[in-house]
C-alpha positions in Angstrom: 61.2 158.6 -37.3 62.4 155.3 -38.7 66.0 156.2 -37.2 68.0 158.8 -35.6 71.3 160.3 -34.7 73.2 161.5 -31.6 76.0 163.6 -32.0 78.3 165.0 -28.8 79.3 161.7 -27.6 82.8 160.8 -28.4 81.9 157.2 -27.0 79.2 157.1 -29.8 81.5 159.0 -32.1 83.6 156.0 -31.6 80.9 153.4 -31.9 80.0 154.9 -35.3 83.5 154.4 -36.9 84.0 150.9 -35.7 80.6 150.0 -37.0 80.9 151.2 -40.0 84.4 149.7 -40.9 82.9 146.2 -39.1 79.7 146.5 -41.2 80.4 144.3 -43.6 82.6 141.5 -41.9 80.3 141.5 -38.7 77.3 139.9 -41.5 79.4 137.7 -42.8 80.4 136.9 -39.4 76.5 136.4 -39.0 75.7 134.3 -41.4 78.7 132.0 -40.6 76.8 131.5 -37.3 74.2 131.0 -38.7 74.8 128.6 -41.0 77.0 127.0 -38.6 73.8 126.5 -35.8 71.8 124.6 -38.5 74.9 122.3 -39.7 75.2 121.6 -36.0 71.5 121.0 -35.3 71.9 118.3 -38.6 74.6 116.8 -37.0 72.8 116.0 -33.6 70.6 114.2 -35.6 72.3 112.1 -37.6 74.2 109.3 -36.6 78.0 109.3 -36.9 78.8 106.5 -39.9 75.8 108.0 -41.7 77.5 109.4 -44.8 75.7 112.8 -44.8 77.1 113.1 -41.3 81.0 113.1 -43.2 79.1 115.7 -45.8 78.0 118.0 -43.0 81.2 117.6 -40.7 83.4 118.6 -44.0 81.3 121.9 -44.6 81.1 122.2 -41.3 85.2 123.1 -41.2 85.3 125.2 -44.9 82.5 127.4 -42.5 84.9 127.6 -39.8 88.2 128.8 -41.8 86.1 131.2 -43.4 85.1 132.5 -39.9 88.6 132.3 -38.8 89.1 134.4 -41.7 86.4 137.2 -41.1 87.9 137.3 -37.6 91.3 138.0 -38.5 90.0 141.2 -40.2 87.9 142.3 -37.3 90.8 142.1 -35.1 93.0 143.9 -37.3 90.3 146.7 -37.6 89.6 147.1 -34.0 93.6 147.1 -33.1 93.6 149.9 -35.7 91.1 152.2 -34.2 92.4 151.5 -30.6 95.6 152.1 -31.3 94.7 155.4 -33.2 92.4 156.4 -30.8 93.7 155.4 -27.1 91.4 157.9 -25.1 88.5 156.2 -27.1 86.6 153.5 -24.6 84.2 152.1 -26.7 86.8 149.2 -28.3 87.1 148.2 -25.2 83.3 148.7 -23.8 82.3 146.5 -27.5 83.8 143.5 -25.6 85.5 142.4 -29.0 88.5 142.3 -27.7 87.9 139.6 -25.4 86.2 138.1 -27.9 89.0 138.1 -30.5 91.3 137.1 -27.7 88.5 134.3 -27.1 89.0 133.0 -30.5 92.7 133.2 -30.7 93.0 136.1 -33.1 94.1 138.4 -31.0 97.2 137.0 -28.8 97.6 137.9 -24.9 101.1 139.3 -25.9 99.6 141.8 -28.5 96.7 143.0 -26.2 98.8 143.7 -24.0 100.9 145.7 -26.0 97.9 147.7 -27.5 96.4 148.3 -23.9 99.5 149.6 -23.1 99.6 152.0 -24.9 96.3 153.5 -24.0 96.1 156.9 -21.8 96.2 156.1 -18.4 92.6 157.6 -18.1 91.5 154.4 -20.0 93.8 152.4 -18.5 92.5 153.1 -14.9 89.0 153.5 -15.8 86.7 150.4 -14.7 86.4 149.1 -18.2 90.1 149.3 -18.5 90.6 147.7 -14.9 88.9 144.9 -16.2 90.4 144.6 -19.3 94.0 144.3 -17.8 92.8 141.6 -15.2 91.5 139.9 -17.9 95.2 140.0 -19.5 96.5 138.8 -16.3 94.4 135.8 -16.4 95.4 135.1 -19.5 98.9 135.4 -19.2 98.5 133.6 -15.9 97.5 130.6 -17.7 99.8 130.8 -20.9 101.5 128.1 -22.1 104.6 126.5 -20.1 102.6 128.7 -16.9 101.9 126.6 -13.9 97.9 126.3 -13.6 96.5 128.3 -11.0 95.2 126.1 -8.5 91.1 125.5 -8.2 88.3 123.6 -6.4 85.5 122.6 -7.6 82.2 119.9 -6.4 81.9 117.0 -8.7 78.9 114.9 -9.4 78.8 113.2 -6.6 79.3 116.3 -4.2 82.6 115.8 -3.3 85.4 118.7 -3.4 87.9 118.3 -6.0 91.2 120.5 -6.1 93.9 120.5 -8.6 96.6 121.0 -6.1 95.5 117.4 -4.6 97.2 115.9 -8.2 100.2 118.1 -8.1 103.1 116.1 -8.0 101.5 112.7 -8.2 100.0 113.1 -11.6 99.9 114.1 -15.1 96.7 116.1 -15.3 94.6 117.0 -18.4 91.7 119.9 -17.7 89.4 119.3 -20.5 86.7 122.5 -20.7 83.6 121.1 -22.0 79.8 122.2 -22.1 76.6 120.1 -22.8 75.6 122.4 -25.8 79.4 122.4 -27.1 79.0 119.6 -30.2 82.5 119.3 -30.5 83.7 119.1 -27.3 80.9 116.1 -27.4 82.6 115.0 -30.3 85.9 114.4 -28.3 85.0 112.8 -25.5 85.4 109.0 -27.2 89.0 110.0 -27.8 89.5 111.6 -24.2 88.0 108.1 -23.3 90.9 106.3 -25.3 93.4 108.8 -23.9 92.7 107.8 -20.6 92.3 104.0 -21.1 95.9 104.0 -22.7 97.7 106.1 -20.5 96.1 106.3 -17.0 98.0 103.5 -15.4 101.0 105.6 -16.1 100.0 108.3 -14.3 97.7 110.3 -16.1 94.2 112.1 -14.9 91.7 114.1 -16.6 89.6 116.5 -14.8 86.7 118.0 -16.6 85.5 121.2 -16.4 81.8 121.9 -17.6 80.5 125.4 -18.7 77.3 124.8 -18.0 75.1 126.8 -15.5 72.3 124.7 -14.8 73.6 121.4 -12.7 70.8 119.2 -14.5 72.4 119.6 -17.8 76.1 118.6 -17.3 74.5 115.3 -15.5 72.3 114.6 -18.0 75.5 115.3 -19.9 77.6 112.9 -18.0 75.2 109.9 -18.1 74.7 110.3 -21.8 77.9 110.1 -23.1 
């Protein structure tokens, strides 16, 4: 057969009704992505006072709030069902949680207040041990939180730690990938930033994404 069903799972059970109530926003969702991956490969074509590159740039952010838009309803349907159901794990097992948290349309504060008030046999299970350190992160590095400290090897293989600049600077972490287009974007203006204000004080440490050392170099001596 083409397809089947499995029935005695409440897991699955679960699965089934948040598919079916994210069926139609999760292809929208889709084809936002989509649509969003061939504006972007346009983009890294074209050069920036080309006018088709305004064009592109403009659609670019309609595509965006309409994403922003399909996300606030995902997040409102998936609070729903967890709340409803807290002995359910799949919610949590979907990962959309983190996801909507991700994208800032779920807040720290509310996720926390939904986890919660989960049954404790979520709450302890390893999916919902995770889930609750992942809260703890986040709320670890809320707003008006001091930064957890960190150390990382630059380019040139030397140790860099954020508690070295504590106290003797104003620092500004900017989290940055090679394949991120925007965050590409910025760095001219994170270059201005630091022209105009470093001799007051002011470093930026940057903090790439990227797995593969080769490509935030390549990164690096591009831009």
């Amino acid at each position: 057969p083409d397809s089947f069903k499995l029935y005695g799972s409440k897991t699955h059970n679960a699965y089934m009704q948040l598919r079916i109530k994210t069926q139609k926003d999760d292809k929208l969702s889709q084809q936002n992505s989509d649509q969003l991956r061939l504006i972007d490969k346009q983009l890294d074509s074209l050069p920036e006072n080309n006018p088709k590159y305004k064009e592109l740039s403009d659609e670019r952010e309609s595509i965006f709030r309409q994403r922003d838009s399909i996300y606030n309803s995902l997040t409102r349907i998936t609070s729903d069902i967890l709340e409803s159901n807290p002995n359910s794990f799949y919610p949590l097992l979907s990962g959309r949680c983190l996801v909507y948290i991700s994208n800032g349309n779920l807040s720290v504060d509310t996720a926390r207040i939904i986890f919660d008030k989960l049954s404790s046999k979520l709450k302890t299970s390893q999916i919902g041990l995770s889930f609750d350190n992942y809260l703890k992160m986040r709320e670890n590095t809320a707003i008006n939180k001091i930064a957890p400290d960190f150390s990382a090897v630059d380019m040139n293989g030397q140790v860099v730690r954020l508690s070295d600049y504590r106290g003797k600077s104003y620092v500004l972490l900017d989290f940055w990938g090679s394949w991120c287009l925007p965050c590409i974007q910025g760095l001219p203006n994170l270059k201005k930033i630091y022209e105009k204000y470093h001799k007051t004080g002011l470093q930026i440490i940057g903090l790439s994404s990227d797995r593969v050392k080769d490509q935030w170099i390549s990164a690096i001596n591009k831009h």
